[in-house]
C-alpha positions as CSV (number, residue, x, y, z in Angstrom):
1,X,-43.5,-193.3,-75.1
2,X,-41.2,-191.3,-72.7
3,X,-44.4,-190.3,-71.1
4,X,-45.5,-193.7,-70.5
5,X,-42.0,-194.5,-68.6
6,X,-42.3,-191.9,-66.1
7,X,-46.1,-193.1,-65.6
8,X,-44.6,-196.4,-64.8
9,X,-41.7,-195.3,-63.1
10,X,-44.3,-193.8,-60.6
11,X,-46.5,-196.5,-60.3
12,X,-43.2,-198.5,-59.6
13,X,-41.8,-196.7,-56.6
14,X,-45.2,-196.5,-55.1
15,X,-45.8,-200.5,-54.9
16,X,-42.3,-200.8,-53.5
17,X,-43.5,-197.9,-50.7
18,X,-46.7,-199.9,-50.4
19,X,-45.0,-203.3,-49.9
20,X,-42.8,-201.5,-47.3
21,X,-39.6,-202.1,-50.2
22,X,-38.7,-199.2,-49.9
23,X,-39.1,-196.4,-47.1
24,X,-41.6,-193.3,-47.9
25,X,-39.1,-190.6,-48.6
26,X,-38.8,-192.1,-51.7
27,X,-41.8,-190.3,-52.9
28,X,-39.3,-187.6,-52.5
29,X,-37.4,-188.9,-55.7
30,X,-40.1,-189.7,-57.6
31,X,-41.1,-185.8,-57.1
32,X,-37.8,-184.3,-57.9
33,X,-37.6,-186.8,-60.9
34,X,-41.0,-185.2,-62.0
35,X,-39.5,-181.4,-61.4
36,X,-37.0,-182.1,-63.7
37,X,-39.1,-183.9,-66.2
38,X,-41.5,-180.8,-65.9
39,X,-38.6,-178.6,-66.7
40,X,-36.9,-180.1,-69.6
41,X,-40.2,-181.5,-71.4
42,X,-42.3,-179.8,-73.7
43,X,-45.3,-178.6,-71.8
44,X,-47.8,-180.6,-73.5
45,X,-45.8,-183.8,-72.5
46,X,-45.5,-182.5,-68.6
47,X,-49.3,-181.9,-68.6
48,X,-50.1,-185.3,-70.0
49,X,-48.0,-186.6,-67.1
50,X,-49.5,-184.6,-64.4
51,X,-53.0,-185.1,-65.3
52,X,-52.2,-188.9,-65.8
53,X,-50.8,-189.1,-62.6
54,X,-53.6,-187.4,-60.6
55,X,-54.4,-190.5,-59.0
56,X,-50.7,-191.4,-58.0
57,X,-50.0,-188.2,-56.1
58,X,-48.8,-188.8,-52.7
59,X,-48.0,-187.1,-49.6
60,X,-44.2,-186.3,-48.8
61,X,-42.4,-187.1,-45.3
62,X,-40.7,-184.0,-45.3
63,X,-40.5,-184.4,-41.5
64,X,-42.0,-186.6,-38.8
65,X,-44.7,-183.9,-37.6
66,X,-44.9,-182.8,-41.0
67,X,-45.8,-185.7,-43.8
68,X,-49.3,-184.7,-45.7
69,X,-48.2,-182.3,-47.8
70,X,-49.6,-184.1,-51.2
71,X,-46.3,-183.8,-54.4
72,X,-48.9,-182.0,-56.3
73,X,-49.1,-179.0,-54.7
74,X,-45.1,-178.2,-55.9
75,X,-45.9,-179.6,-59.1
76,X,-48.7,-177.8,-60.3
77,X,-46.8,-175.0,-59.3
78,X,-43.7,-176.1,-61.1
79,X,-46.1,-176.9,-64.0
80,X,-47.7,-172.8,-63.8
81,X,-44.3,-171.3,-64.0
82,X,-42.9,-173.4,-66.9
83,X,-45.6,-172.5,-68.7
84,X,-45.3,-169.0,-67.5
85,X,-42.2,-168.3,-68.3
86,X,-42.0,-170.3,-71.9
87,X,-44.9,-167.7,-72.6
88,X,-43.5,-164.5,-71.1
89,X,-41.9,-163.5,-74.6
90,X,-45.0,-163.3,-76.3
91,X,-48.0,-162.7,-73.8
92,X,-49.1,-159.0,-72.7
93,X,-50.3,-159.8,-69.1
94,X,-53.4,-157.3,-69.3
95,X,-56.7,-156.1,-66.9
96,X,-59.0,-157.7,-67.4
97,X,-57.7,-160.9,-69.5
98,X,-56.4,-163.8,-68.0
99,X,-53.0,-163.7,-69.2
100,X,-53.4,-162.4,-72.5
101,X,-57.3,-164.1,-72.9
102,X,-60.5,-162.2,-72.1
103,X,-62.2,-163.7,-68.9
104,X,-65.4,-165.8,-68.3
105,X,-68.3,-164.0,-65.7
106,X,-67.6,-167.2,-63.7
107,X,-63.9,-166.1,-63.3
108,X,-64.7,-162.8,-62.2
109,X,-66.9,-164.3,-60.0
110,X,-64.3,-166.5,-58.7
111,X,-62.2,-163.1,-57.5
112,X,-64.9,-161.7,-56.0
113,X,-65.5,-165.1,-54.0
114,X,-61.4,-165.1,-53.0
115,X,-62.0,-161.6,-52.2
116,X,-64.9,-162.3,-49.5
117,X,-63.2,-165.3,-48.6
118,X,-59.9,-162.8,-47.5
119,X,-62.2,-160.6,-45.5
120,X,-63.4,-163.7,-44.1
121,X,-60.4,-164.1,-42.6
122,X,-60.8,-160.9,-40.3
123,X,-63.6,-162.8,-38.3
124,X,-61.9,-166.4,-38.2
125,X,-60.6,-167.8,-34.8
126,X,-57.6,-169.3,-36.9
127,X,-56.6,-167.0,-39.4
128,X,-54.0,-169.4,-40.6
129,X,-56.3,-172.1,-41.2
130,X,-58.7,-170.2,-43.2
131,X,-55.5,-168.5,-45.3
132,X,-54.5,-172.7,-45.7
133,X,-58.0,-173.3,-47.2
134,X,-57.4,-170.4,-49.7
135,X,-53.9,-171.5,-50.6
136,X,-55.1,-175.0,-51.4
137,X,-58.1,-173.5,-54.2
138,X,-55.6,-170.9,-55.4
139,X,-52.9,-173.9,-55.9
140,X,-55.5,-176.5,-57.6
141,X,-56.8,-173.3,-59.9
142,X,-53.1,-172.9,-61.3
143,X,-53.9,-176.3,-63.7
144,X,-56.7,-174.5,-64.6
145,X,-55.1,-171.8,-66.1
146,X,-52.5,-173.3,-68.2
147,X,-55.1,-175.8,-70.0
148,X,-57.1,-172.9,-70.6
149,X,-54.4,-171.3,-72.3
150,X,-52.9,-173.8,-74.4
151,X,-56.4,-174.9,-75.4
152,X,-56.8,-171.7,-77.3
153,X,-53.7,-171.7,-78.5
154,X,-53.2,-175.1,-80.0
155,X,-56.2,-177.3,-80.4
156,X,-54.3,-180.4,-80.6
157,X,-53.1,-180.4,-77.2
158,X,-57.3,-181.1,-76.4
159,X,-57.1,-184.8,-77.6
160,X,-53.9,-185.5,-75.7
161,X,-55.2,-184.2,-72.2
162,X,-58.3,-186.5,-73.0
163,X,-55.9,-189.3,-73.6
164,X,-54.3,-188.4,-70.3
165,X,-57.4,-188.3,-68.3
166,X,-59.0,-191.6,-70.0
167,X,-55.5,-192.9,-67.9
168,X,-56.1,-191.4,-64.5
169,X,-59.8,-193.2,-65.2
170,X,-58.4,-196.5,-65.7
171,X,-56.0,-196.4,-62.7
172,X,-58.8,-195.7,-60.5
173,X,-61.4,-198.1,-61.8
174,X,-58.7,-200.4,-61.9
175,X,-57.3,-200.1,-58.3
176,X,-61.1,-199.8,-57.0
177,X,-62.2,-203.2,-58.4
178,X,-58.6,-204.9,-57.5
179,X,-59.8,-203.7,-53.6
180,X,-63.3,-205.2,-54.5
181,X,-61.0,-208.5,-55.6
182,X,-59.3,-208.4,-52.3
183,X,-62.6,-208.9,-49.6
184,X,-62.8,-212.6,-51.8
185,X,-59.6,-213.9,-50.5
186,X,-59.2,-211.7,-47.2
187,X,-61.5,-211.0,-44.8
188,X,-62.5,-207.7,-43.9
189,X,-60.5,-206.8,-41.1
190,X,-57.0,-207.6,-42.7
191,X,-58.2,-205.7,-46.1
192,X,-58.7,-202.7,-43.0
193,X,-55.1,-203.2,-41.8
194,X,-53.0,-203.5,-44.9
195,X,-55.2,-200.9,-46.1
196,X,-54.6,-198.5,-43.5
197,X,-51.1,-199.0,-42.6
198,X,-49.7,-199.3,-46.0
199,X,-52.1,-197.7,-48.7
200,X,-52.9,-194.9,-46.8
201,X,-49.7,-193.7,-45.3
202,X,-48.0,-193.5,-48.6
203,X,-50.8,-191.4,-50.1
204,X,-51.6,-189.0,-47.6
205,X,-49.6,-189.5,-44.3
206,X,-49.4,-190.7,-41.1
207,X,-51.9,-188.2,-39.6
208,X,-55.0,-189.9,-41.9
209,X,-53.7,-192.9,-41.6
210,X,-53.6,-193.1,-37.7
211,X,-57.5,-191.5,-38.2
212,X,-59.0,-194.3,-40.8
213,X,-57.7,-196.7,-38.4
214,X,-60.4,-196.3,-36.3
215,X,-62.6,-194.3,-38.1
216,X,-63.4,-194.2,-42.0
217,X,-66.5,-194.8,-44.6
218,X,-64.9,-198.0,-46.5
219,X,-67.4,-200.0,-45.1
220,X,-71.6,-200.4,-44.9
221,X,-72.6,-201.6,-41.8
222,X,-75.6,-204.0,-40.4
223,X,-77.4,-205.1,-37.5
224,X,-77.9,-208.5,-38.8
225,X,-75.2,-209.5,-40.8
226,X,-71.5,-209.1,-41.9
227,X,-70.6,-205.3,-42.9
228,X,-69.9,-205.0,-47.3
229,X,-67.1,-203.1,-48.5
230,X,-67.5,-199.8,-50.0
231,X,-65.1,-199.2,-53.1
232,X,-63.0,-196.2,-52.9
233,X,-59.8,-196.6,-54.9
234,X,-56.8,-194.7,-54.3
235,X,-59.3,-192.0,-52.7
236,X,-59.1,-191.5,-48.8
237,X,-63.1,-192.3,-48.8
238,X,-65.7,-193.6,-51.1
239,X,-67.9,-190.4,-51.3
240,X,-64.6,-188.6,-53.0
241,X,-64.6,-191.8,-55.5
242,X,-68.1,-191.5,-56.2
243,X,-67.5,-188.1,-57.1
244,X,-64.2,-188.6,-59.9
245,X,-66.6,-191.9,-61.2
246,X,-69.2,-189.4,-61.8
247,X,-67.0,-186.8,-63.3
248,X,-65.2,-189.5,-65.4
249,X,-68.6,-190.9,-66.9
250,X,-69.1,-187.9,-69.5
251,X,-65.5,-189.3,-70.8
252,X,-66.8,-192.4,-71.2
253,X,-70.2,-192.4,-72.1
254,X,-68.7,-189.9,-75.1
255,X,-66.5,-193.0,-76.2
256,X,-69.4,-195.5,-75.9
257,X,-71.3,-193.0,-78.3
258,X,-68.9,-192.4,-80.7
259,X,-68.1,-196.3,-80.9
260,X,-69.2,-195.8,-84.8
261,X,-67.0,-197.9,-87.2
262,X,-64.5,-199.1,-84.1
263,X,-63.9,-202.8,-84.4
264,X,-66.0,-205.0,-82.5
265,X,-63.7,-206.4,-79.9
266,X,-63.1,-202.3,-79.0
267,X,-66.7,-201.6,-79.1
268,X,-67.6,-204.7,-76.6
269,X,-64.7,-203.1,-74.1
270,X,-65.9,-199.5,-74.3
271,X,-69.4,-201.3,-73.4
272,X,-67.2,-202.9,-70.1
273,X,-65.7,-199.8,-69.1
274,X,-69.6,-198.0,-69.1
275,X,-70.7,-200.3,-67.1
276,X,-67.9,-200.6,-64.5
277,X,-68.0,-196.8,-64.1
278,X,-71.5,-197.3,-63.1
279,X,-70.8,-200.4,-60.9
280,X,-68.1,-198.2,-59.3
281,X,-70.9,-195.6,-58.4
282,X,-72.8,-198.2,-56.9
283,X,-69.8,-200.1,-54.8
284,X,-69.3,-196.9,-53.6
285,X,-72.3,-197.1,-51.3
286,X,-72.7,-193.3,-51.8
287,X,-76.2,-192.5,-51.3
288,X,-75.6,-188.8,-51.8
289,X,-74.7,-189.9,-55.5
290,X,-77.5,-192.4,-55.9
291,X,-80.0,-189.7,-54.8
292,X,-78.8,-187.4,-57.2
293,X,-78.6,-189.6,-60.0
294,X,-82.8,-189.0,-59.7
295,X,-82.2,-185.7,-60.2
296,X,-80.4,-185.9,-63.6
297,X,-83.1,-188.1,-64.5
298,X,-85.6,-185.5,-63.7
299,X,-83.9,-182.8,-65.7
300,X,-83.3,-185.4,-68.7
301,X,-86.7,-186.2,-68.7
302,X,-88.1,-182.5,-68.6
303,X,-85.8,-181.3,-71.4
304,X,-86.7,-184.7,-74.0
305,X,-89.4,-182.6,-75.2
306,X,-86.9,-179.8,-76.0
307,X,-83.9,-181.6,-77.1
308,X,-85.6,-185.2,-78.3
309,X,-86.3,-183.9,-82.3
310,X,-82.3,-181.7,-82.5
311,X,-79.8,-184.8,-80.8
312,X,-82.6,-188.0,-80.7
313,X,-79.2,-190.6,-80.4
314,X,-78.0,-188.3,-77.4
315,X,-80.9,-188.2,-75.7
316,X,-81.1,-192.1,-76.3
317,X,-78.1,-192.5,-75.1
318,X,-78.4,-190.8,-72.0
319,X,-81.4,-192.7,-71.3
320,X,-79.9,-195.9,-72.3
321,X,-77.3,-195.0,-69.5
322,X,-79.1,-193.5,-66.7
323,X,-81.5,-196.8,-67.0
324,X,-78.4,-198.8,-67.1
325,X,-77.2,-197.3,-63.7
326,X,-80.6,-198.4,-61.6
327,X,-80.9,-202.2,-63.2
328,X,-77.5,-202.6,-62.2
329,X,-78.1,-202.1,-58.5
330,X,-79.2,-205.8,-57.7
331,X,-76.3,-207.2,-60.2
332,X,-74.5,-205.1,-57.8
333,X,-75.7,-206.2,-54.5
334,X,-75.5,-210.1,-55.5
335,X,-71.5,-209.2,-56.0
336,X,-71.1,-207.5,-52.8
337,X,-72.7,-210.1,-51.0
338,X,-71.1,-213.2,-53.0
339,X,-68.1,-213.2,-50.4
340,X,-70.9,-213.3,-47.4
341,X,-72.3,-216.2,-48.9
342,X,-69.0,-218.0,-49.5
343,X,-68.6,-217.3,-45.4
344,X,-72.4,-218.0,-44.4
345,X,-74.2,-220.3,-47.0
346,X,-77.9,-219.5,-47.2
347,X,-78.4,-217.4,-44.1
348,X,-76.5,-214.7,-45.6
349,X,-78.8,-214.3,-48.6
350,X,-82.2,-212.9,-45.8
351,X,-82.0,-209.0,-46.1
352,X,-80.3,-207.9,-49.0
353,X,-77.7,-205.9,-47.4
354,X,-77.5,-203.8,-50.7
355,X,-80.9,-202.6,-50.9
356,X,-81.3,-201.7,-46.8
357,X,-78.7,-199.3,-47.4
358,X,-80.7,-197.7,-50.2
359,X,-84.0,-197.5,-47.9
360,X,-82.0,-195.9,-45.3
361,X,-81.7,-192.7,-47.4
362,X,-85.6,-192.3,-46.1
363,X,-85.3,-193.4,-42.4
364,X,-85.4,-190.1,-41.2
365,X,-84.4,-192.3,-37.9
366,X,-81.3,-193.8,-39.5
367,X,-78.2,-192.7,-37.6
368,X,-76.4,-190.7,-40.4
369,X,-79.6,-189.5,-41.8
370,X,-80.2,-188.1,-38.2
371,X,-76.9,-186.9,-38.0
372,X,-77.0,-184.6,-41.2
373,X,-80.2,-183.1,-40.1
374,X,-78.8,-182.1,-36.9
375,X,-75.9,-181.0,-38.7
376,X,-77.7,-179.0,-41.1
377,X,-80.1,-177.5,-38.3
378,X,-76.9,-175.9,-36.4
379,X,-75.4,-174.8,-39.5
380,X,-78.7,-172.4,-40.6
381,X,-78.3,-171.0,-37.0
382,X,-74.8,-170.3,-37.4
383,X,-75.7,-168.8,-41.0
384,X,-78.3,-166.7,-38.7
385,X,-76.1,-165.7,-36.1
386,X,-73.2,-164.8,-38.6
387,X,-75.0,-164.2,-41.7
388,X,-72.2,-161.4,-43.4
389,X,-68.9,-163.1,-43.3
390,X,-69.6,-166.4,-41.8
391,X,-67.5,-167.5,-39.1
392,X,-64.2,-167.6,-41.5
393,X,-63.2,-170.1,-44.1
394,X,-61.6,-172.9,-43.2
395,X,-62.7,-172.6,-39.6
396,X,-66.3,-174.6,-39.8
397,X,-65.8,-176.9,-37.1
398,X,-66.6,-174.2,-34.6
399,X,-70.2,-174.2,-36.1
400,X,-70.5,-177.6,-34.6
401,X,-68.9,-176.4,-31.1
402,X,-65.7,-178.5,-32.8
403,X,-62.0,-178.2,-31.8
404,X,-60.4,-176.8,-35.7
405,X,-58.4,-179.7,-35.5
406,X,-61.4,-182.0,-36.3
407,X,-61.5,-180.4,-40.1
408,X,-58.9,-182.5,-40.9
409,X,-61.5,-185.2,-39.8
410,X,-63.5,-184.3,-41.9
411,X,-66.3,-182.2,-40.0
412,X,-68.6,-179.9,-42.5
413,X,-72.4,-179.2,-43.0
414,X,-72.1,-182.8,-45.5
415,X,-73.4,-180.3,-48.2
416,X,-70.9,-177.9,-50.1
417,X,-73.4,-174.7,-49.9
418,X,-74.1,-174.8,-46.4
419,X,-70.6,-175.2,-45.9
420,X,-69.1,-172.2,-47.9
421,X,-72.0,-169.9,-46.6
422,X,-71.2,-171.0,-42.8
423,X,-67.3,-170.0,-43.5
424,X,-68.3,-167.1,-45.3
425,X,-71.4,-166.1,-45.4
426,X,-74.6,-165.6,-47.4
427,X,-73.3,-162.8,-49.7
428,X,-70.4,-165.3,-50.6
429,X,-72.6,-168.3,-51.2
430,X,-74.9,-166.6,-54.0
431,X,-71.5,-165.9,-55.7
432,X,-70.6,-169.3,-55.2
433,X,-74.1,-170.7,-57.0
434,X,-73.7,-167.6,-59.6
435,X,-70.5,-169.1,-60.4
436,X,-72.3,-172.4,-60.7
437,X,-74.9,-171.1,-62.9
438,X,-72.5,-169.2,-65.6
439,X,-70.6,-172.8,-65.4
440,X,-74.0,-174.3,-67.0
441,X,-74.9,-171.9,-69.1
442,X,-71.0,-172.0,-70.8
443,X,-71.4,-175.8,-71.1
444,X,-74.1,-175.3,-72.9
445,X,-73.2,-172.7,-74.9
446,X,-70.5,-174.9,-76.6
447,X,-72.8,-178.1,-76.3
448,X,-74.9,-176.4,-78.9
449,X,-71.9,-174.7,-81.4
450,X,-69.0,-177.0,-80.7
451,X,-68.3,-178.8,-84.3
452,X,-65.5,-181.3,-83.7
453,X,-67.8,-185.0,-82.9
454,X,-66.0,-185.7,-79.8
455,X,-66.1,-182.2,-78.2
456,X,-69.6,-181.7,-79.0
457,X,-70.6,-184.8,-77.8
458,X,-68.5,-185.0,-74.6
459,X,-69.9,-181.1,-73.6
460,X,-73.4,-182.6,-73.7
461,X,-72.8,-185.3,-71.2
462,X,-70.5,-183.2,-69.0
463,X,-73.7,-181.0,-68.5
464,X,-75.5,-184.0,-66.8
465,X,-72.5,-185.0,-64.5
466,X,-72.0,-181.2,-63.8
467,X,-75.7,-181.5,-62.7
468,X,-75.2,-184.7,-61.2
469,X,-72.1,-183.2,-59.3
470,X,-73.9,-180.5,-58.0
471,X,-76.7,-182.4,-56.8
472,X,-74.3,-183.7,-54.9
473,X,-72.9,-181.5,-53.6
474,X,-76.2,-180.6,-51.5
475,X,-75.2,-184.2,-49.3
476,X,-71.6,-183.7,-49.1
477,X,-68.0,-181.6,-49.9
478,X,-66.3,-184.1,-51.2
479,X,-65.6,-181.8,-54.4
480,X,-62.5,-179.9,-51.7
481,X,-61.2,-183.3,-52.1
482,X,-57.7,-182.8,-53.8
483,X,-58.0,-185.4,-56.5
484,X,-61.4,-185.1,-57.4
485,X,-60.9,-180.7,-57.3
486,X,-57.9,-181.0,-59.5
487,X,-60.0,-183.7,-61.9
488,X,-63.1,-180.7,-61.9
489,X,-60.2,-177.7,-62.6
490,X,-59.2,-180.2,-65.3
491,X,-62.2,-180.3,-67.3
492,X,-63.4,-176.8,-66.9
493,X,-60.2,-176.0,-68.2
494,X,-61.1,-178.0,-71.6
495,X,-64.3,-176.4,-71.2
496,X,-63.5,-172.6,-71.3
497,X,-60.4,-173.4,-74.0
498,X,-62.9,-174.7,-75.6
499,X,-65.6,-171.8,-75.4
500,X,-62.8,-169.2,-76.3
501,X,-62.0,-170.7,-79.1
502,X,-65.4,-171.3,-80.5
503,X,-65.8,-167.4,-79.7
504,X,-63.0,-166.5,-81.5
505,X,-64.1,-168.2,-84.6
506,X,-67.8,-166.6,-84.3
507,X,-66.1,-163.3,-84.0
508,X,-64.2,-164.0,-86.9
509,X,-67.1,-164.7,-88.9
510,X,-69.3,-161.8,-87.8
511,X,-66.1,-159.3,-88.8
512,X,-66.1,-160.9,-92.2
């Protein structure tokens, strides 16, 4: 319960920021509130809260040329040394175990790619922005270690981060569909402006929200008719949203499966939710995501003949789902352009806005198709030019012949690989997929000898949004997003508590 009230209390002081109530520093209270709560709580309750809260994190006005610093960044590491320090008695911090635990291949891995991405830094033009880069995946990693941990040391404390996260999922579908909501009774412009000027600001400062002002991907655009909205929630763009809806949909899609002797008003709501986390997919107008969504069904239908006879009602499922996704993409356009045809009668319905944008993922002529292959093209030369240690992480803009300053823009090579092996080169981008790789091959591992219902079935459909995810990840970098990094730390961190534990108990059984 206590939990719930300082979810609310949140929630609380950021509609009275957003309605200009009261001023922004007090997302400084609401942050030294949660300190305190961190402090004095017992963990389990301050990780619930944190991981609830991903999607209320804001950015705090410490000064006028400094106000994007995002609250999570001092509570994760607030969260790190509580745990720390309750477990300092008892834990013998050892080579080569992660605080008392043996480590994965991934997290070696993950060393050596901090490691190149350090001797990156001897190349960059801006050290300090490449050493800012590192900060921010060593900060977002802490979360990952304290799930890890308590996972193996307390099972229960599993079923109460899920409960947590199926929270931060409802907040986001919730605020996404209220924006959807808004273009019926505002037109698009004033949803821009409110938007802009007091959403944004509160969540991640003045700097992005002077930059969405006149530049951001909230809408789909068209030569012949009105522009549509494209949903994005509490996210600072829809590809990032697309990315946490895809992440959030093995959460779901395990609840929807496991519906079995729920009552039925329960069963028809779990049903909603599924199909509102595809809807959100679609709203998004991320094509990167739609693409992708191919290539899961690729893979699903490849492995049927593997998999089909061992979990038939899995593999049902997930083809119930994925089939699910594509028929909703007219039910989807008819909403999106329902507020066009309230505005323009019958001359709005020629085109189908909806269904031009999905064409334009094969117009090689299409503006931002064009632009991403131009993009793409500079970045293999660059990969050519600097193929050892890249031109320094953090400092990609000068790939494009960019000022630094336009990373905060976001300029990248629109695909996380190219990206990462620009910065840092070829050497660190095989690590990068290695760590990738041993990421599959884990889920797997506990897809296939987890026992508990939930787990085993929630593992399996992880693997297809990991795949999903990393599909991807080939049009775009939205996983660097804060929110959506943190949400990916979150569940690996289930994952490998998970997978320790499960090793454990096979070790156990082999010794006796």
């Amino acid at each position: 319960m206590k939990n719930f009230v300082i979810l609310f209390t949140e929630i609380i002081f950021i509609l009275l920021m957003v309605f200009g109530i009261f001023p922004r520093e007090a997302s400084l209270f609401i942050t030294g509130l949660l300190v305190f709560y961190f402090i004095f709580s017992p963990l389990e309750d301050s990780l619930w809260v944190f991981i609830a809260s991903i999607p209320l994190f804001v950015a705090l006005p410490i000064n006028e040329n400094f106000d994007t610093l995002a609250n999570w960044r001092i509570l994760v590491v607030i969260l790190f040394l509580v745990w720390f320090f309750k477990q300092w008695s008892h834990l013998a911090i050892r080579w080569p175990d992660t605080f008392g635990h043996r480590m994965a291949k991934w997290e070696y891995l993950s060393l050596i790619f901090l490691g190149i991405s350090f001797l990156s830094l001897f190349v960059a033009e801006d050290v300090w922005v490449g050493l800012k880069k590192i900060i921010f995946l060593v900060n977002a990693f802490l979360i990952y270690i304290v799930i890890r941990n308590l996972a193996i040391k307390n099972k229960e404390v599993i079923p109460k981060i899920f409960s947590a996260i199926k929270v931060a999922i409802g907040i986001v579908l919730g605020v996404g569909f209220f924006q959807l909501l808004m273009v019926f009774f505002v037109n698009l412009h004033q949803f821009w402006y409110l938007w802009t000027y007091n959403v944004t600001d509160v969540f991640y400062g003045k700097a992005l929200s002077y930059l969405v002002a006149y530049s951001n991907t909230w809408f789909s655009y068209y030569s012949y008719q009105l522009p549509t909205l494209r949903m994005f929630s509490v996210f600072p763009d829809s590809h990032s949203f697309a990315f946490f809806c895809i992440l959030s949909l093995s959460f779901i899609v395990s609840l929807v499966f496991l519906k079995t002797g729920e009552k039925k008003i329960k069963t028809i709501l779990l049903y909603l939710l599924l199909v509102l986390g595809f809807l959100a997919i679609i709203f998004s107008g991320s094509r990167g995501a739609w693409v992708s969504a191919l290539g899961v069904l690729l893979v699903v239908i490849f492995f049927i003949p593997k998999l089909y006879s061992k979990y038939k009602k899995q593999v049902q499922m997930v083809l119930a789902s994925l089939v699910l996704f594509f028929v909703l993409f007219p039910v989807a356009s008819a909403i999106l352009f329902l507020p066009q045809y309230i505005q323009l009668g019958n001359e709005a319905m020629m085109g189908f806005s909806f269904f031009e944008r999905s064409r334009s993922i094969f117009n090689l002529n299409e503006l931002s198709v064009k632009s991403r292959l131009e993009i793409w093209r500079r970045t293999f030369d660059s990969m050519v030019i600097h193929p050892i240690l890249g031109v320094g992480i953090g400092n990609y803009p000068l790939v494009l012949n960019e000022k630094l300053s336009t990373a905060k823009k976001g300029s990248s090579a629109h695909n996380l690989y190219l990206d990462f092996a620009a910065e840092i080169g070829i050497f660190g981008l095989l690590v990068l997929l290695a760590v990738f790789w041993y990421i599959v091959k884990d889920v797997w591992h506990i897809f296939t000898r987890a026992k508990e219902s939930f787990l085993q079935v929630w593992t399996g459909f992880f693997l297809l949004a990991l795949i999903w995810i990393l599909g991807y990840s080939l049009f775009d970098v939205v996983l660097l997003n804060d929110k959506v990094l943190l949400f990916f730390v979150i569940n690996l961190g289930i994952l490998y508590g998970t997978k320790s534990t499960i090793s454990l108990d096979k070790s156990s059984h082999l010794e006796r």
